[in-house]
C-alpha positions in Angstrom: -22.8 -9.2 -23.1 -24.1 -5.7 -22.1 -21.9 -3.2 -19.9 -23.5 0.0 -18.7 -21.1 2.5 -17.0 -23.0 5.7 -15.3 -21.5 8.5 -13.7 -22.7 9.0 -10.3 -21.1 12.0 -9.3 -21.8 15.5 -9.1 -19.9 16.6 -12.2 -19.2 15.9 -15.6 -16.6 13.1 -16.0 -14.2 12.2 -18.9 -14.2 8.4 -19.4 -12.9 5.2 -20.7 -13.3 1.5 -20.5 -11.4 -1.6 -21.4 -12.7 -5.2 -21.0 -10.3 -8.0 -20.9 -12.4 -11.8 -21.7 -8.8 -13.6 -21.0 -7.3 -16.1 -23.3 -10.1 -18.7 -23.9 -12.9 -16.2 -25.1 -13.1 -13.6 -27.8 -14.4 -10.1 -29.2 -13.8 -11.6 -32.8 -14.8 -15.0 -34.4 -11.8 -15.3 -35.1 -10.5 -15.7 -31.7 -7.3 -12.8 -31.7 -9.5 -10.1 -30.0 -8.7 -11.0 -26.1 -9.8 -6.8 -25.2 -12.2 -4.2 -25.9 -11.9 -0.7 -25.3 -13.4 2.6 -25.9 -13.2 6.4 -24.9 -16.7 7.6 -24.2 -15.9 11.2 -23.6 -17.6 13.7 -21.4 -20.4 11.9 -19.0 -23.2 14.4 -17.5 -23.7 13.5 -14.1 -26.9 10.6 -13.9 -26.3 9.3 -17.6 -26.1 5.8 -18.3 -24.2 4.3 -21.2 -24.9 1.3 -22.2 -22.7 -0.7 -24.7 -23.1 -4.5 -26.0 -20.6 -7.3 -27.1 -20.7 -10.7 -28.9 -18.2 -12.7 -27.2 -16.9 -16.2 -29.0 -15.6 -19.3 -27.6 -12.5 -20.3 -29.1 -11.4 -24.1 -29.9 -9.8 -24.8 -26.5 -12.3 -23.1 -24.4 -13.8 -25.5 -22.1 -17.3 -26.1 -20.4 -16.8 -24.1 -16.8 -16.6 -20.7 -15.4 -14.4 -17.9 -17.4 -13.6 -14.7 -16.0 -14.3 -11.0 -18.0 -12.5 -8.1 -16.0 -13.8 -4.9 -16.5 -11.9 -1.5 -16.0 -13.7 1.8 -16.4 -11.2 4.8 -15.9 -12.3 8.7 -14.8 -10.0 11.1 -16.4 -8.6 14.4 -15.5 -8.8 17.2 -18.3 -7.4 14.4 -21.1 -7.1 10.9 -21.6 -3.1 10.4 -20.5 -4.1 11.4 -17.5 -6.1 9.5 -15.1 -8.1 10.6 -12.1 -10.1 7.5 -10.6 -10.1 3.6 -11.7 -12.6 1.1 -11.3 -12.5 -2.6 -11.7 -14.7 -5.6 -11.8 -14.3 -9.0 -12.3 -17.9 -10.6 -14.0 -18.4 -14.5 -14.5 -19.5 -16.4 -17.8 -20.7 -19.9 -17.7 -19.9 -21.7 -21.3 -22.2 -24.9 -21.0 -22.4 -26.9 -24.2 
């Protein structure tokens, strides 16, 4: 899975991300890693960033339509505080 987060505004922005894959998919091989997150620090305005994952099926996932929601976050001055939030909810399609 590839997410690319860009900064389209006119100014720097301080940023962070967490993916969420749900119960019935995984970060790990192991199947305990439901999230993902990361602080990607000071974004010039017009950079893209792009960042890839291996996602895993776990033993109970079944053949159908599974749900990844993505949250990118805009900071003010430091990460405990938070300026703007963004969120979108992406499809995977497990086929056998």
């Amino acid at each position: 899975m590839a997410l690319t987060i860009m900064n389209h505004g006119p100014g720097s922005a301080l940023v962070s991300f967490e993916l969420d894959c749900g119960r019935s998919l995984s970060f790990d091989k192991g199947g305990f890693k439901a999230t993902e997150s990361e602080n990607l620090g000071e974004i010039s305005p017009g950079v893209r960033i792009e960042k890839f994952f291996h996602l895993f099926a776990k033993p109970v996932t079944k053949v159908g339509t599974h749900q990844i929601k993505i949250k990118a976050t805009e900071h003010f001055n430091s990460y405990n505080l938070v300026k703007k939030e963004y969120g979108k909810i992406t499809e995977l399609i497990v086929e056998e």
